[in-house]
C-alpha positions in Angstrom: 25.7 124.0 109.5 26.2 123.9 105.4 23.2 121.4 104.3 21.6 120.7 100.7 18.6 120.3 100.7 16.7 118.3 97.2 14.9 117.7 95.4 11.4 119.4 94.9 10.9 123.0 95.1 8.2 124.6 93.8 5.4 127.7 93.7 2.4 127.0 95.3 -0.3 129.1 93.5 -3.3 129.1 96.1 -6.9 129.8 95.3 -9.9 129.7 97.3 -12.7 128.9 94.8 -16.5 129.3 95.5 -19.5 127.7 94.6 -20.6 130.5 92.0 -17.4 130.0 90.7 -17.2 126.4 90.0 -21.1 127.0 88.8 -19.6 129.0 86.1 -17.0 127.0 84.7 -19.2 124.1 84.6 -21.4 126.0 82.4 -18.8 126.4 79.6 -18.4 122.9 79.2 -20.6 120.3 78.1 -22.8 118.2 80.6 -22.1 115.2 79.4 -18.8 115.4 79.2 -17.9 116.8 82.9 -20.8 113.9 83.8 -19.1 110.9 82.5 -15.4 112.2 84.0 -16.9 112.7 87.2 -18.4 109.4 86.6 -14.8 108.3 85.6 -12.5 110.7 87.2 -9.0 110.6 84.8 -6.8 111.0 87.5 -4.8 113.0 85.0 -5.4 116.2 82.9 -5.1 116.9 79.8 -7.4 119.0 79.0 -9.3 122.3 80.5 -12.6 119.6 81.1 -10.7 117.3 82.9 -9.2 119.9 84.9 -13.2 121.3 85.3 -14.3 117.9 86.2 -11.6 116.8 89.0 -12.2 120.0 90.7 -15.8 119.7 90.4 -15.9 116.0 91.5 -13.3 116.6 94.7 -15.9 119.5 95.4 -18.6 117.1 95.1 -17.1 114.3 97.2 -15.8 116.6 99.6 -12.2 115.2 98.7 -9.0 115.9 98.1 -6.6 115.1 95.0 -3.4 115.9 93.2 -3.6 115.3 89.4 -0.9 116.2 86.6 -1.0 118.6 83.7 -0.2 117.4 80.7 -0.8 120.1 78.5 0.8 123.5 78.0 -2.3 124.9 76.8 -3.9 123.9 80.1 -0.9 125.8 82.1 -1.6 128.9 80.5 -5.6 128.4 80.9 -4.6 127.8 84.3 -1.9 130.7 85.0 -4.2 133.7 83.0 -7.4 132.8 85.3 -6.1 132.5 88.3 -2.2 132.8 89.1 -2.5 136.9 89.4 -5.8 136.3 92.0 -4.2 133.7 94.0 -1.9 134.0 96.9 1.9 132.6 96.1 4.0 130.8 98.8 6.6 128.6 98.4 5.6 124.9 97.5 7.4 121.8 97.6 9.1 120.1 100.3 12.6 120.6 100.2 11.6 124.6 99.5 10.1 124.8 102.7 12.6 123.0 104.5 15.1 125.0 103.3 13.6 128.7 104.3 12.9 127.1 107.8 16.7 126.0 108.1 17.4 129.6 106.9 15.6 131.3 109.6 16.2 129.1 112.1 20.3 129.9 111.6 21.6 127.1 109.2 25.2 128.7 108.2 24.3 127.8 104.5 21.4 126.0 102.8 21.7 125.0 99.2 18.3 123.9 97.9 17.9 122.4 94.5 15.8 124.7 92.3 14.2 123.2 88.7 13.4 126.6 87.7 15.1 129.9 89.0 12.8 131.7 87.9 12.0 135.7 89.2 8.9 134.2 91.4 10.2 130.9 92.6 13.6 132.8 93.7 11.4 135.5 95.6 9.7 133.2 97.9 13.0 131.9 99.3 14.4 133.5 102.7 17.0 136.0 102.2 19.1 135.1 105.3 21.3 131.6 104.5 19.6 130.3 101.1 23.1 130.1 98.4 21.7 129.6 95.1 25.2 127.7 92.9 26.0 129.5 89.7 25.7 127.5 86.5 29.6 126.7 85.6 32.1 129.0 84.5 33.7 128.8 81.1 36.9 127.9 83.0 35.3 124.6 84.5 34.0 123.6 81.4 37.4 123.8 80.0 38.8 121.6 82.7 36.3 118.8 81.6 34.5 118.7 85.0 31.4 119.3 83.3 29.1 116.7 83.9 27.3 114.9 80.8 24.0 116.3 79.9 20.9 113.9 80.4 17.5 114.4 78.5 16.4 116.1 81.7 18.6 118.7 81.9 16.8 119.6 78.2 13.5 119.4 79.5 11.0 122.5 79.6 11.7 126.0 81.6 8.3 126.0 82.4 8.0 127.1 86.2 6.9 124.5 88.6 3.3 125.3 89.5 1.1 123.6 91.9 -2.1 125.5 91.2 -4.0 124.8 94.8 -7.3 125.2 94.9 -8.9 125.1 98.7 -12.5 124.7 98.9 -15.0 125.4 102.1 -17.4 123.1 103.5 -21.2 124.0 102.8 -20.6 125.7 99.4 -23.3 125.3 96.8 -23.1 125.1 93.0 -25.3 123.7 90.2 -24.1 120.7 88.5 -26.5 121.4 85.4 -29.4 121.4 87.5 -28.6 119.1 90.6 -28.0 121.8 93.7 -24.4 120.4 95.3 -23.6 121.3 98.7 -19.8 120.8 99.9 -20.3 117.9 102.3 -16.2 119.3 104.2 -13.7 121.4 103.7 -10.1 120.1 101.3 -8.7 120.8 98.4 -8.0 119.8 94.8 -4.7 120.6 93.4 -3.7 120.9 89.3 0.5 120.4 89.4 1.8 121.8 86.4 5.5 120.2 87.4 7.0 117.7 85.1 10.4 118.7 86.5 10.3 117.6 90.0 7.9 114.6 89.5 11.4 113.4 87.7 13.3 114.5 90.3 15.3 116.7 88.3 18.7 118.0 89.4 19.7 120.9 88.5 23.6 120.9 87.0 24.4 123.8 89.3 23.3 121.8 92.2 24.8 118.7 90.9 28.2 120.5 90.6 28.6 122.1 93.7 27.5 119.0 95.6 30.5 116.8 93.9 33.0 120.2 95.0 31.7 121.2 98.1 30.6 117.2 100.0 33.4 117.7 102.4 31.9 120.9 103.5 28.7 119.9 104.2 27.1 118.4 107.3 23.8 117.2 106.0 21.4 116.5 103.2 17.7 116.7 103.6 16.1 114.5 100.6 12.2 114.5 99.6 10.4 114.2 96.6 10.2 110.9 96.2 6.4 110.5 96.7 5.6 112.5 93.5 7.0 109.8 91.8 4.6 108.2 89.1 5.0 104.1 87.9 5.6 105.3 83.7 6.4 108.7 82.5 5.8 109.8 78.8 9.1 108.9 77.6 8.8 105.0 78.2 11.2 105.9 81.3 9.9 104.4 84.7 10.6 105.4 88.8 13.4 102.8 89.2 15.6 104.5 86.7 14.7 107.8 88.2 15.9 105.7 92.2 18.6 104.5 90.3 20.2 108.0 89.6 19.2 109.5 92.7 20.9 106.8 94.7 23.8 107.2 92.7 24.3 110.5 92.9 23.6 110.2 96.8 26.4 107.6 97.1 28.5 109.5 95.3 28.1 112.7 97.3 28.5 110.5 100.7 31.9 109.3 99.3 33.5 112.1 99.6 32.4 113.0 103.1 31.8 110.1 105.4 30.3 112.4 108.3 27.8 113.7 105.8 24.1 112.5 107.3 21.9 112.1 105.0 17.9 112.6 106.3 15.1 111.0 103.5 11.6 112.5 104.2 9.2 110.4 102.5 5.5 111.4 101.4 1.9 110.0 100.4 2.9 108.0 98.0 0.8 107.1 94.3 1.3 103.3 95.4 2.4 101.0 98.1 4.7 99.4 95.1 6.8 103.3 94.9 7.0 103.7 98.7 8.4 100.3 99.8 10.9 100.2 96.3 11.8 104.3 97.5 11.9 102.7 101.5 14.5 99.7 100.8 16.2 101.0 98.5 17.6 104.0 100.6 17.4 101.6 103.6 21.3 101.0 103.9 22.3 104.8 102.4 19.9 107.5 104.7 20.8 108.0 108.0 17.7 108.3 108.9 14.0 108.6 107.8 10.5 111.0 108.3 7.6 110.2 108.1 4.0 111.0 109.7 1.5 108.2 111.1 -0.2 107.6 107.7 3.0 106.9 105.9 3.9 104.6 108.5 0.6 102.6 108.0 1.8 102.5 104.5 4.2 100.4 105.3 2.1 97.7 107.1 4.0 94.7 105.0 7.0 95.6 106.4 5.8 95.8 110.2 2.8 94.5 110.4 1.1 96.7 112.8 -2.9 97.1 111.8 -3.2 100.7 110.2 -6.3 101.9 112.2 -4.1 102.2 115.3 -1.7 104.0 113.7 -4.1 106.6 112.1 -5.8 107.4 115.4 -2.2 108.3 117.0 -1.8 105.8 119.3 1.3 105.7 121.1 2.1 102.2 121.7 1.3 101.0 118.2 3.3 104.1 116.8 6.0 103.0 119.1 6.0 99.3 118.6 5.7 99.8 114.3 8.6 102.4 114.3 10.7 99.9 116.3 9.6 96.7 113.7 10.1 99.0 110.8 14.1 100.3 112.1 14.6 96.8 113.7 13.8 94.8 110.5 15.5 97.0 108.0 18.7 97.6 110.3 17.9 101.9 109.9 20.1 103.9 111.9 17.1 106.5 112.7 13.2 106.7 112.6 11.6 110.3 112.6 7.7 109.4 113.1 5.8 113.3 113.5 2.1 113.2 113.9 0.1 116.3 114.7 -0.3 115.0 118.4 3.3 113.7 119.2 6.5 113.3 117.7 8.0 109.8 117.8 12.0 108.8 117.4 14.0 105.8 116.9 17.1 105.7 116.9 20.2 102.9 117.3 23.1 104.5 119.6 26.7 104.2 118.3 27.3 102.8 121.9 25.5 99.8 124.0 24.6 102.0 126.8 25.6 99.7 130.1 23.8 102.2 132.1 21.0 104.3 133.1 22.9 107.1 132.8 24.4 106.4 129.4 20.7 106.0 128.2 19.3 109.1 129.8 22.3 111.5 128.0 21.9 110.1 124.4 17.9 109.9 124.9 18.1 113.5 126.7 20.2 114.9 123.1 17.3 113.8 120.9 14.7 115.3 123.0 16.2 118.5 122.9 15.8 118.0 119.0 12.8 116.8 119.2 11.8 119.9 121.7 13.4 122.6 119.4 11.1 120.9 116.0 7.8 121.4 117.9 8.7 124.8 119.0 9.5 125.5 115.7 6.1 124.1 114.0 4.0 125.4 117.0 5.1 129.1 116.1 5.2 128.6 112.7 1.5 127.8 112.6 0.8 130.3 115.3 2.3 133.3 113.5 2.9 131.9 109.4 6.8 132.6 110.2 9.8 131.6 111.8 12.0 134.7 112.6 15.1 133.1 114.2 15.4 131.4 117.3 14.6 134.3 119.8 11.5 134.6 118.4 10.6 131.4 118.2 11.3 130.6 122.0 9.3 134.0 123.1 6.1 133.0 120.9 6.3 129.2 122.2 5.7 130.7 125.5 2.3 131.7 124.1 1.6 127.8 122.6 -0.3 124.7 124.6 0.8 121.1 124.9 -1.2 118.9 123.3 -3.7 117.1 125.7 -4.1 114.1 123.6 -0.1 114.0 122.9 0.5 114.0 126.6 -2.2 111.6 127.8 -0.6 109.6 124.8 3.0 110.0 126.5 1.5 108.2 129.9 0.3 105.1 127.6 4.2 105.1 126.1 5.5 104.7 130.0 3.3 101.8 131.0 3.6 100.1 127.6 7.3 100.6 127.3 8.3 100.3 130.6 9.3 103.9 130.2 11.0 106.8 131.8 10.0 110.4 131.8 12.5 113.1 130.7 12.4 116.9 130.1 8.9 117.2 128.6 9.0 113.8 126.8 9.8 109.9 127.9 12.2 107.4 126.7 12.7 103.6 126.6 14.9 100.9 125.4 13.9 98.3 123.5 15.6 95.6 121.6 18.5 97.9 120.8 16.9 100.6 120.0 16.3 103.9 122.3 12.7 105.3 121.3 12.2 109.1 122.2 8.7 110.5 122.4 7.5 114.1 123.0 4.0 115.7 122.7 3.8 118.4 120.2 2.7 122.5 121.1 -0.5 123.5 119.3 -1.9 126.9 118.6 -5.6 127.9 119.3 -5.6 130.2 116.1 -3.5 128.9 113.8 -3.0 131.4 110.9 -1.5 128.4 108.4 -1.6 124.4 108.3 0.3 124.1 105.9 4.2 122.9 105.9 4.0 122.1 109.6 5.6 118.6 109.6 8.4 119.9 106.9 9.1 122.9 109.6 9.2 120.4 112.3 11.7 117.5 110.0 14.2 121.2 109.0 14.0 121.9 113.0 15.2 118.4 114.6 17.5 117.7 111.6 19.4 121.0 112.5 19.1 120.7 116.0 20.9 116.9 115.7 23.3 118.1 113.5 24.5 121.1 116.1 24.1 118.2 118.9 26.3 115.7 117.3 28.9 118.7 116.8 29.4 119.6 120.0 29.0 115.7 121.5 
């Protein structure tokens, strides 16, 4: 399987900061400055006090938040204090995605890098990852060059997300007051102006146009790092506007392409349902996890609270509402209990056979993604698919997810299948599986992007030999 996968890739720079740490910093800074931002959090930085003061609030609050650097001078305060101590993974969705596909035997994967630089192209997997070549002198002279856009001037500055995890019960002195970490979260300064635009890069650009008929699927995020207004008077719908574009374009040329949109925690309900409808009629299908979904509660109308505490029926019924109302091909709802799909089949299947072969296809997706996410947790890698099936072995089903599966028969009227269920409902087949959980897992992070890479793959092989 050849797939792209855009558009944010990224280096995660991750730092475990203590109490004495943060007791430090706030000492170079003064009181009543940090006070009255902490007061008045920016939600921004663009200074080293704001940066001081978000970190020292989300500390504070026990909270978690993602604010944007503005400042280059903040970067580099940022990248000297900490980059060399921290520990350096690869960040951003469509990265991960794309070293899981990789390893899990993905014939080529072409991600979308902003910034090749030295790091960023040492955290990807050496086994399928194709990096395009900027064009050749020849292509250039054939005209096939694409016109430059103001982003394709922008900065070379790499694409840090400088992460800073903090643990629950850590002290520091906020000029005099004791604070104790009420729980454990993070607060993370994104130094990434590149992919909060969605940037392309040409190369990428290019060999998308030449190569569409080869490929068998595109894996899109990014979209929730969107922002309402960017410095240049620009807003997100131009930025939707060009990525739908260059989407339909790509789909043109290859009308078996399947295009998979995983969305994100979004800055407002406002981005989310304009990034939701407007991709609506394009993606053939759409992720998501269970607070995403509640998101979207204008558009189904199924009370959030439900859907936050995993519960099957109203996970169920608001993926059908959601895919029913907005005439979606596929639904990809992944939770950390269950995993959730629905789907509409090419066919009206006149029998109970018909339904238990198409329902039985996606639960073998659905199977390989939570092997795939189990292990990854369990052991921080995914070395192909032997490994993956011997260390699943080792992995538990998830009590809740399974109890939750027995609430999905009864509600649903449905019918049990390998290790999941399925049922039929207003045209729709809905296909539900528990997930496989590790007692020790060793990361947390990247889980539901592992499990999204796993079942797209999976599908794609499926349809292939259907």
């Amino acid at each position: 399987m050849n797939i792209l996968c855009g558009y944010n890739v990224n280096i995660d720079s991750v730092y475990r900061i203590t109490g004495a740490e943060i007791s430090e910093l706030l000492s170079a800074f003064e009181a009543a400055e940090i006070l009255e931002k902490i007061e008045n959090p920016p939600g921004k930085i663009i200074s080293e006090s704001d940066f001081v003061a978000g970190l020292a609030y989300c500390m504070k609050e026990g909270c978690g938040a993602e604010w944007l650097v503005y400042e280059d001078s903040v970067f580099e305060f940022l990248k000297n204090r900490y980059f060399e101590k921290s520990l350096i993974r690869m960040g951003g969705n469509a990265g991960i995605m794309a070293n899981a596909l990789s390893q899990l035997g993905a014939s080529r994967v072409i991600p979308n890098v902003a910034v090749p630089s030295e790091t960023q192209l040492s955290l990807f997997s050496k086994k399928a990852i194709y990096l395009p070549e900027a064009f050749t002198q020849q292509e250039k002279n054939a005209g096939i060059l694409p016109e430059k856009s103001e982003e394709d001037l922008s900065s070379n500055q790499e694409p840090i997300h400088f992460v800073f995890d903090f643990s629950e019960g850590e002290t520091f002195s906020l000029y005099g007051t004791e604070v104790r970490v009420p729980r454990e979260n993070r607060f993370i300064a994104t130094c990434d102006h590149l992919n909060f635009r969605l940037y392309t890069n040409p190369a990428f650009k290019q060999y998308a146009l030449q190569h569409a008929c080869e490929l068998d699927g595109i894996l899109i995020s990014g979209f929730h790092l969107l922002i309402e207004n960017y410095p240049d008077g620009t807003t997100y719908k131009t930025i939707l506007d060009n990525s739908f574009s260059e989407l339909t374009s790509w789909k043109s040329r290859n009308d078996k392409l399947q295009i998979h949109l995983e969305l994100g925690h979004f800055a407002s309900r406002e981005i989310g349902n304009s990034v939701f409808l407007k991709f609506s009629g394009l993606s053939d299908s759409f992720g998501m996890n269970e607070d995403e979904l509640s998101m979207f509660y204008n558009l189904h109308g199924v009370p959030g609270e439900k859907l936050l505490h995993m519960e099957a029926k109203a996970v169920a019924d608001a993926a059908c509402r959601l895919a029913s109302r907005n005439e979606l091909k596929k639904l990809f709802i992944h939770t950390r209990e269950f995993v959730l799909s629905v789907f509409k089949p090419e066919f009206n299947p006149n029998s109970e056979q018909d339904l238990q072969r198409v329902s039985g296809e996606k639960l073998e997706a659905l199977e390989f993604g939570v092997k795939c996410a189990g292990v990854y947790a369990a052991s921080g890698k995914l070395d192909g698919r032997e490994f993956v099936e011997e260390e699943a072995l080792k992995l538990q089903e998830s009590e809740f997810g399974r109890k939750q599966i027995e609430v999905f028969l009864k509600a649903f009227n449905g019918k049990a299948l390998r290790q999941g269920a399925y049922a039929f409902r207003g045209g729709y087949v809905i296909c539900m599986l528990p997930t496989m959980l590790s007692q020790s897992p060793v990361t947390m992070v990247g889980l539901g992007d592992t499990l999204t890479a796993a079942v797209f793959l999976r599908g794609l092989e499926l349809d292939v030999q259907a």
